[in-house]
C-alpha positions as CSV (number, residue, x, y, z in Angstrom):
1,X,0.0,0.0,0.0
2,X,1.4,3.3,-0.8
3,X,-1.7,5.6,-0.1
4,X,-4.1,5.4,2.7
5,X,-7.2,6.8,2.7
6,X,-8.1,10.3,5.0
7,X,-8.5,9.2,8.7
8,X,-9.6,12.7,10.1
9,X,-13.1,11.4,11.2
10,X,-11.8,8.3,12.8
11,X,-11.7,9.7,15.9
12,X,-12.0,7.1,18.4
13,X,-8.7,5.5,17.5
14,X,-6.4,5.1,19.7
15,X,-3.4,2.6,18.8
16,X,-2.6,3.0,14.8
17,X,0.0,0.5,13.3
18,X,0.3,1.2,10.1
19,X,3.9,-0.6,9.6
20,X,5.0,-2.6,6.9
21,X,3.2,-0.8,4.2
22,X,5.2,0.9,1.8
23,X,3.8,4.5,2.8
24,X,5.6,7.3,0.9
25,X,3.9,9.9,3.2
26,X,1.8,9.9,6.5
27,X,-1.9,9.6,6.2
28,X,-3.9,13.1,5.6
29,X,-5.5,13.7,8.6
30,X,-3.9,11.0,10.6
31,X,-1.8,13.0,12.9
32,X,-5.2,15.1,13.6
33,X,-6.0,12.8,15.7
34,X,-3.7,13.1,18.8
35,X,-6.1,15.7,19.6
36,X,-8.8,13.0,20.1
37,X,-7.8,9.4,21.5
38,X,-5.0,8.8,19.5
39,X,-1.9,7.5,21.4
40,X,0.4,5.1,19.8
41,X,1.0,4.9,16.7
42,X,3.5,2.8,14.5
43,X,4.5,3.7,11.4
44,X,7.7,1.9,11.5
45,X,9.2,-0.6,8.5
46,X,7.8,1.9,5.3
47,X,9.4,4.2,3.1
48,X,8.8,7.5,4.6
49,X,12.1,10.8,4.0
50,X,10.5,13.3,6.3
51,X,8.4,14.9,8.8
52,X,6.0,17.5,7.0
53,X,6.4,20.3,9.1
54,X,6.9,21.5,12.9
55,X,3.2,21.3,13.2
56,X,3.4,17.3,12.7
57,X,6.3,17.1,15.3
58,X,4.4,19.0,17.6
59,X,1.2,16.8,17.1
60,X,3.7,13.2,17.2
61,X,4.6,14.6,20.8
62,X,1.8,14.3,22.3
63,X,1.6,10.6,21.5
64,X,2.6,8.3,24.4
65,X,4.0,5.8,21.9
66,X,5.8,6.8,18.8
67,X,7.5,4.0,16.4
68,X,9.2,5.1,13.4
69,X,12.4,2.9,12.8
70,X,13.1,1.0,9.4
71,X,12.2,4.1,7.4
72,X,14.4,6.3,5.2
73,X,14.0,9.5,6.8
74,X,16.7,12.0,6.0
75,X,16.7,13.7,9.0
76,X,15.1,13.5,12.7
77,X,14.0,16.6,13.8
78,X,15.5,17.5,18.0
79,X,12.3,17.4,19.3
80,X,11.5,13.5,18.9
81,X,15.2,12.8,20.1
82,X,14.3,13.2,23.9
């Protein structure tokens, strides 16, 4: 899978593993929900270069669990280095 569909409205999630697919880019509307009930998510073992923009880091901090090896991200931005 290289694509997943918009999760904004699926906002009673709140463990996401989306590893293991492919995935060029995070899911529109996916990070969203770490305002809801969203609290780990793994999007570890895919093909993902980088982190959209400070908003998403901000939002990926507020997750208790965050899993993102076995990508090919270029850089990792300081503040998910804690």
């Amino acid at each position: 899978m290289s694509r997943m569909p918009r999760m904004e409205k699926l906002t009673a999630l709140q463990d996401v593993n989306i590893s293991g697919n492919k995935l060029r880019e995070l899911p529109q509307g996916l990070l969203e929900l770490t305002n809801h009930s969203l609290s780990i998510l793994n999007v570890s073992s895919n093909k993902l270069k980088q982190f959209p923009d400070t908003d998403t880091c901000q939002r990926v901090n507020k997750l208790k669990v965050f899993l993102f090896h076995q990508n090919e991200f270029l850089n990792v931005p300081s503040t998910l280095t804690h």
